[in-house]
C-alpha positions as CSV (number, residue, x, y, z in Angstrom):
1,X,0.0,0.0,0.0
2,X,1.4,3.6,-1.0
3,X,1.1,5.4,2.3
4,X,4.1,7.6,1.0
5,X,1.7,9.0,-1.5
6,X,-1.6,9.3,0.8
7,X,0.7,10.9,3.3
8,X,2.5,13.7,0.7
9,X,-1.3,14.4,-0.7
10,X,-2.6,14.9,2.8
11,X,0.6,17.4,4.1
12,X,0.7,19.4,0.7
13,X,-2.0,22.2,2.1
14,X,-4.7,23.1,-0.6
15,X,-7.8,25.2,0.6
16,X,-11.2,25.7,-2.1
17,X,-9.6,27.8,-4.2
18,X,-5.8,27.5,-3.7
19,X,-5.8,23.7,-4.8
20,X,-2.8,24.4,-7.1
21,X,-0.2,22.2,-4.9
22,X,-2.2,19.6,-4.8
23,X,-2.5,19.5,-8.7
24,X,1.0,20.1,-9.4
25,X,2.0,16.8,-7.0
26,X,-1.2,15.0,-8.9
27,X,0.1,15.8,-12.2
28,X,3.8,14.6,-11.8
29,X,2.4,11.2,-10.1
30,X,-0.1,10.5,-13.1
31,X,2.7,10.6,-15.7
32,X,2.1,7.6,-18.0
33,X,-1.2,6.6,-16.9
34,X,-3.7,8.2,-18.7
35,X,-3.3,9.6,-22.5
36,X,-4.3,13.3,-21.8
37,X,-4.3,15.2,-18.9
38,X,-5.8,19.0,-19.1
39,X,-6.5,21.7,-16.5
40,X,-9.7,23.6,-16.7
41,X,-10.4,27.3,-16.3
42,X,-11.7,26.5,-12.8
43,X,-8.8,24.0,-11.8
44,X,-10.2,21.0,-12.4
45,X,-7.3,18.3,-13.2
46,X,-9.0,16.3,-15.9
47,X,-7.1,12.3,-17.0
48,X,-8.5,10.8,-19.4
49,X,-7.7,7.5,-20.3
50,X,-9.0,5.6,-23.9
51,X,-10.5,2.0,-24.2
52,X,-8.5,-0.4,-24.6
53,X,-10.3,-3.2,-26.0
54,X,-13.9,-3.8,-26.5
55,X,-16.5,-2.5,-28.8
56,X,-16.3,0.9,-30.3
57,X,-19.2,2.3,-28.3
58,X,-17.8,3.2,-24.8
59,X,-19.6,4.0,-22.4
60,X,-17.9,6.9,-20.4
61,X,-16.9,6.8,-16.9
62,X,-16.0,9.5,-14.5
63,X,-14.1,9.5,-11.4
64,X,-14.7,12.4,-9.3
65,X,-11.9,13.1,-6.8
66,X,-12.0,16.5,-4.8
67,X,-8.5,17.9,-4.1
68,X,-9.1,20.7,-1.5
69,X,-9.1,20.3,2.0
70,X,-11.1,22.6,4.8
71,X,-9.1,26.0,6.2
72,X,-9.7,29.6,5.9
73,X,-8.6,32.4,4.1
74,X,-6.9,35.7,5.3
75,X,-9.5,38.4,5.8
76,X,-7.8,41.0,8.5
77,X,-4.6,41.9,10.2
78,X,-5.0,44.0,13.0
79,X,-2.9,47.0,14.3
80,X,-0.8,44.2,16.9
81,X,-0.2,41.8,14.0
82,X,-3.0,39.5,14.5
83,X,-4.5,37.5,11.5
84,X,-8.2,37.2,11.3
85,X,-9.5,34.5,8.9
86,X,-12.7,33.3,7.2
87,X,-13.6,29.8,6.9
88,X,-13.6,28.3,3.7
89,X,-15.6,24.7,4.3
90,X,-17.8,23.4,8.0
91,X,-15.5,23.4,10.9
92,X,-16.4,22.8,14.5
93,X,-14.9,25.5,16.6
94,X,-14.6,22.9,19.8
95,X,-11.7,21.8,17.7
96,X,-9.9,24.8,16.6
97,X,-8.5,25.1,20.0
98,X,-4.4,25.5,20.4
99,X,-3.8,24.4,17.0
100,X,-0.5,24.8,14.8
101,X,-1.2,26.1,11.8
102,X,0.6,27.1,8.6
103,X,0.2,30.3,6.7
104,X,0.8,30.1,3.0
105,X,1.2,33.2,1.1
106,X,2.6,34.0,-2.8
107,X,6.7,34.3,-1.5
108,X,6.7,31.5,0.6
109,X,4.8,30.0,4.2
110,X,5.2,30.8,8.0
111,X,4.0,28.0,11.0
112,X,2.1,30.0,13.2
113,X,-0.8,28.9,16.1
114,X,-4.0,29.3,15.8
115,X,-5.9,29.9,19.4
116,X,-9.5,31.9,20.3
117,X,-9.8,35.4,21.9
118,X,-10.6,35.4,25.6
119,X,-8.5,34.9,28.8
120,X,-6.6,31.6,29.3
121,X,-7.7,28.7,32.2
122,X,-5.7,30.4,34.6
123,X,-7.8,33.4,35.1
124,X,-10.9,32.4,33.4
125,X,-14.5,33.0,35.4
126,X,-16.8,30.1,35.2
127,X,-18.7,31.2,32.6
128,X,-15.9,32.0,30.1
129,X,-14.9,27.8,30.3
130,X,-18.8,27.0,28.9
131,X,-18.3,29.5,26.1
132,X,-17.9,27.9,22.4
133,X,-16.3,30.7,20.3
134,X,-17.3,31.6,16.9
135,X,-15.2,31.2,14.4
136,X,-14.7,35.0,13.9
137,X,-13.2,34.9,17.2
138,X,-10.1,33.2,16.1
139,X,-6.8,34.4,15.2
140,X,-3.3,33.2,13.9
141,X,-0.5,34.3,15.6
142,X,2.5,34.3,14.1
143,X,5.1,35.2,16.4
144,X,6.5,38.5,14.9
145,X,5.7,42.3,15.3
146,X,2.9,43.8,13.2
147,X,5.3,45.4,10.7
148,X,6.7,42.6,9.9
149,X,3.3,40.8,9.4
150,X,1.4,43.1,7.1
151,X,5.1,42.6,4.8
152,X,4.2,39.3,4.5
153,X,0.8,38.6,4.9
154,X,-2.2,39.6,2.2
155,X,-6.1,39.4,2.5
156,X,-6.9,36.1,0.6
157,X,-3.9,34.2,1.8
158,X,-4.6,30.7,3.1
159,X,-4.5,28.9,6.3
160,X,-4.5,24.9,7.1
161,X,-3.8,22.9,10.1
162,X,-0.1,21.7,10.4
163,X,-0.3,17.9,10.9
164,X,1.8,15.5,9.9
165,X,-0.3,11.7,8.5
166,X,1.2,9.1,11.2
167,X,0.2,5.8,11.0
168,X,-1.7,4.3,14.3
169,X,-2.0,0.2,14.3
170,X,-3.9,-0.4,11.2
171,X,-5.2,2.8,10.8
172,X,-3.8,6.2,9.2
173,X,-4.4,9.9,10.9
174,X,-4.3,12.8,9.5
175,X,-6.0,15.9,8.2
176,X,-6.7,16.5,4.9
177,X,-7.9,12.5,4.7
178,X,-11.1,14.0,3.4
179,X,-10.7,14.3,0.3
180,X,-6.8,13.3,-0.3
181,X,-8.5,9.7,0.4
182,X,-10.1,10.4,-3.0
183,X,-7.3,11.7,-4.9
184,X,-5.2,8.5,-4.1
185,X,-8.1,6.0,-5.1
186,X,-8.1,8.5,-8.5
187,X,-4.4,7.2,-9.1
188,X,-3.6,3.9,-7.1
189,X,-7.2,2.8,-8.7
190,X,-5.8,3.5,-12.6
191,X,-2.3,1.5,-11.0
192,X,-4.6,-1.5,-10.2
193,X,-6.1,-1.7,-13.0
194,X,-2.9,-1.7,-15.4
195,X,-1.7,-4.6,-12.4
196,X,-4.8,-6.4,-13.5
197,X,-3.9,-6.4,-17.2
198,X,-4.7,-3.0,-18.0
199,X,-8.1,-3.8,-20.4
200,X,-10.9,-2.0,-19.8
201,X,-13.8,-1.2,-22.2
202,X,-15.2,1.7,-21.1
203,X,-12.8,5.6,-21.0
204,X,-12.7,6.1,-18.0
205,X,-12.1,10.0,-17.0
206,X,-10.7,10.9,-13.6
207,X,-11.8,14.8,-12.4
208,X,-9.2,15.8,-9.9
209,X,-12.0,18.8,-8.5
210,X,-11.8,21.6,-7.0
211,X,-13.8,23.9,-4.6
212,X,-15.9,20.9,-3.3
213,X,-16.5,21.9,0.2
214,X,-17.9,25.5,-0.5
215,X,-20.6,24.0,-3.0
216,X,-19.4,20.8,-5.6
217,X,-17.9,23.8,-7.4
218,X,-15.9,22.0,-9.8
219,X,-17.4,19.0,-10.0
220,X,-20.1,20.8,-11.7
221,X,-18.4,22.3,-14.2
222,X,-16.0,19.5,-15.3
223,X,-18.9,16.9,-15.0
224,X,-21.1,19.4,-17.6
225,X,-17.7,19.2,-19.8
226,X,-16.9,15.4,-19.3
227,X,-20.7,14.5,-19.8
228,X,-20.0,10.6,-18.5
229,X,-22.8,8.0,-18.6
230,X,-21.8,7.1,-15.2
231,X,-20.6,9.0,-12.3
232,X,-19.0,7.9,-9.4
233,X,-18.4,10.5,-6.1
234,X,-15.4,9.1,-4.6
235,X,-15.2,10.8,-1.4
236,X,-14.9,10.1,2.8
237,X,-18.3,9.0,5.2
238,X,-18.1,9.0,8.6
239,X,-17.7,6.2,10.5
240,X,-19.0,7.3,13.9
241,X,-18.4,3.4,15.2
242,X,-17.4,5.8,18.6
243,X,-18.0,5.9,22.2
244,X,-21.3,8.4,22.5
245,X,-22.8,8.0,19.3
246,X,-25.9,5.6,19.0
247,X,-25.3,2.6,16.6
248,X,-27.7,3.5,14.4
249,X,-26.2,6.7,13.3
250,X,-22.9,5.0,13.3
251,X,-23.3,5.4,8.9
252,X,-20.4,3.1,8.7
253,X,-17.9,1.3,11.1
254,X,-14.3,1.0,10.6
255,X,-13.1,-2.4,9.4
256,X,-16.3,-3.7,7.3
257,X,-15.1,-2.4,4.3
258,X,-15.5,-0.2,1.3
259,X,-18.7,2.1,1.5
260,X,-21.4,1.8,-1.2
261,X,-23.0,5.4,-0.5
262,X,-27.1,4.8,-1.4
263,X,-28.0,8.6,-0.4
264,X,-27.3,12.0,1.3
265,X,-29.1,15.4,1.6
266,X,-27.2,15.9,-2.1
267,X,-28.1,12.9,-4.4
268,X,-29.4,8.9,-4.3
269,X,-27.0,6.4,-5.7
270,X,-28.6,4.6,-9.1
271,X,-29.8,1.6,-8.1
272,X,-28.9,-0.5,-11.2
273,X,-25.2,1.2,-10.0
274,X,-25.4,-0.2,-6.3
275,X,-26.4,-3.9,-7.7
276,X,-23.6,-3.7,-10.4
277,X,-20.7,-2.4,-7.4
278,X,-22.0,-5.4,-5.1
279,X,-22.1,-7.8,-7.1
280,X,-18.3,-7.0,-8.4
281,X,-17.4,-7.4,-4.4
282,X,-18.9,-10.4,-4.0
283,X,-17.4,-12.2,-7.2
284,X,-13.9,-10.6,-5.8
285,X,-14.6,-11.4,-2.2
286,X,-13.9,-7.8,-1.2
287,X,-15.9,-6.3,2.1
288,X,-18.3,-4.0,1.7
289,X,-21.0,-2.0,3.5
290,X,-23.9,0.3,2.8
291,X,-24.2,3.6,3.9
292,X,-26.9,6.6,4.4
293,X,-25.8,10.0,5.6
294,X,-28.6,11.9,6.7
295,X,-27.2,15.7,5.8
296,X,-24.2,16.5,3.3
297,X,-23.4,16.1,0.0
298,X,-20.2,15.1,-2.9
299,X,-19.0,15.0,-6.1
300,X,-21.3,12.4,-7.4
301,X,-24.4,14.9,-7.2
302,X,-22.5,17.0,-9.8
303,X,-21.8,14.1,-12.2
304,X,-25.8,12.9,-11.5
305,X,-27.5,16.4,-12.6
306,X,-24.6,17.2,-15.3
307,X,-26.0,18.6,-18.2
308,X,-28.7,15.7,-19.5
309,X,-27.9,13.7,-16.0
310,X,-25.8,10.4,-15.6
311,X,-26.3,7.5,-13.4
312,X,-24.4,8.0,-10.3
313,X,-22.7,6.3,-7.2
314,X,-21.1,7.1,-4.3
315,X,-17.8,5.0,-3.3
316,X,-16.5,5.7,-0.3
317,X,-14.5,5.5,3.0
318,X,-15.3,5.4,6.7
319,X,-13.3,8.5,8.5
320,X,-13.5,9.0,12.2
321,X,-13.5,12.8,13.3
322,X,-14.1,14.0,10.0
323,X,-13.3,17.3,9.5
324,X,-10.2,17.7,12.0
325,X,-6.8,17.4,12.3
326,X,-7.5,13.3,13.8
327,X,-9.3,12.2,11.0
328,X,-8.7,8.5,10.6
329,X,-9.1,5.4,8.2
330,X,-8.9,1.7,8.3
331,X,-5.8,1.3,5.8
332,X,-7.9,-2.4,4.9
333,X,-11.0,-0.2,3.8
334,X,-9.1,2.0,2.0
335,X,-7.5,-0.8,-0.1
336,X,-10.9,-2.5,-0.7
337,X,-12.0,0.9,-2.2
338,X,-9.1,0.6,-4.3
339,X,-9.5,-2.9,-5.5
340,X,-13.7,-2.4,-5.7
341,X,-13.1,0.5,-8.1
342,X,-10.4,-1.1,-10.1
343,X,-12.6,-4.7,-10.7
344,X,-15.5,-2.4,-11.6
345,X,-14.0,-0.6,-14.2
346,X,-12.3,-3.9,-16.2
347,X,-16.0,-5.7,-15.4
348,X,-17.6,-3.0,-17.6
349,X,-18.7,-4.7,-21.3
């Protein structure tokens, strides 16, 4: 399994908007497997890879991988040299506490922390330890005067969490899992495939997005471009298998598998799509579970309302503490993803 890849994908930072070092790593690690690779206007990385073999009527299949990860950008710097930021994607402000941060700007980035306005434990009344903070109520520090910070920093610059992917038993934590998960079934996917002979009958097209968490941004427009008969969302689902959650809105549990994703507040899976993906796991023998998410949305939505529409499907992976700096996978669910998608693709006729 490539960990060295899921781990460079999840440390390169790359916000909705500001995906471009995320493409650039994408680009240099596709080299060879698909036979053209273009960049649209919006910053969609689009891999397109011919049939090889079959009938001259291909059906068209599109993978749709979102590169950006949650964070903010710039919006302030105060007269003391404190940066103010607005979010860009959903973030829970009970975990934006004390957290390292780095600050990417044009020239170059700077490590700074990230901590809430108020007074610390030491002198804190009662009711200040209840409060949750808004997000406005952050800032970054980053440990210079203000001079020195309004020379470096603009509005619009970018801010993600500093986190290095470790690997804990059989899982992997990190930020950024959601979606770098997605990005490395876009390529190790494509890598199974050629392992498995490298025939497939369908062209297959693989939409590295962008701007996914502020809206399916780019999913929209490359899936209106790519116009695939089938779409498959390949994204994250939490897997709240947890202490304090009630089993039934567990959604998936760690360990059972790839997800087959039947619906969320964005889209519902094709049903001829959801037969066709199990029924390729259980010829392969790989584990698998359902899922429904009652509220949020991916890529797959985009590919399903596309221009004249598409069937569409949701693949995905269970993540614990989604959308924070722990978020974690089961390495085996991951590489069922990766082996679900690949069989699916060469069972195509």
């Amino acid at each position: 399994m490539n960990i060295d890849l899921l781990k460079r994908l999840c440390e390169t930072p790359g916000v909705p908007g500001r995906e471009d070092r995320v493409r650039t790593l994408i680009e240099k690690e596709i080299e060879g497997l698909f036979d053209e690779v273009t960049t649209d206007p919006l910053g969609n990385l689009i891999a397109r890879r011919k049939p090889r073999g079959g009938s001259g009527d291909a059906k068209k299949v599109m993978l749709l991988c979102h590169m950006d990860e949650i964070g903010f950008l710039v919006s302030h710097i105060d007269d003391k040299g404190f940066v103010y930021v607005d979010p860009v994607g959903g973030f829970d402000t009970r975990n934006l506490f004390s957290r390292r941060v780095l600050l990417i700007t044009d020239e170059g980035q700077y490590k700074a922390v990230m901590n809430p306005g108020g007074r610390p434990v030491h002198i804190a009344s009662p009711e200040d330890k209840t409060k949750v903070p808004e997000t406005k109520e952050f800032f970054i520090d980053l440990g210079v005067d203000a001079e020195t910070v309004k020379k470096r920093v603009k509005i619009g610059d970018y801010v993600v969490m500093d986190e290095p992917l470790i690997e804990v038993g059989e899982k992997v934590v990190s930020k950024a899992l959601d979606n770098r998960v997605a990005c490395w079934l876009g390529i190790e996917a494509i890598r199974r495939l050629a392992e498995l002979g490298g025939d497939h009958a369908c062209e297959i097209v693989v939409s590295f997005t962008v701007q996914e968490e502020v809206g399916l941004r780019g999913a929209k427009t490359s899936s209106y471009s790519v116009k695939p008969d089938i779409g498959i969302g390949i994204d994250v689902t939490l897997a709240c298998d947890t202490p304090g959650i009630p089993a039934h809105e567990a959604v998936s549990r760690q360990g059972e598998g790839v997800v087959v994703h039947i619906k969320d507040s964005s889209f519902i899976s094709d049903a001829g799509l959801v037969r066709d993906f199990e029924a390729v796991a259980k010829e392969h023998n790989i584990t698998h579970q359902r899922s429904i998410l009652a509220r949020g949305g991916q890529d797959g939505a985009a590919a399903q309302q596309a221009a004249a529409g598409a069937r569409a499907i949701g693949i995905t992976v269970g993540t614990r503490y989604i959308h924070t700096v722990t978020e974690m996978i089961d390495k085996r669910d991951l590489n069922a993803a990766r082996e679900l998608l690949a069989r699916y693709l060469v069972s195509l006729k």
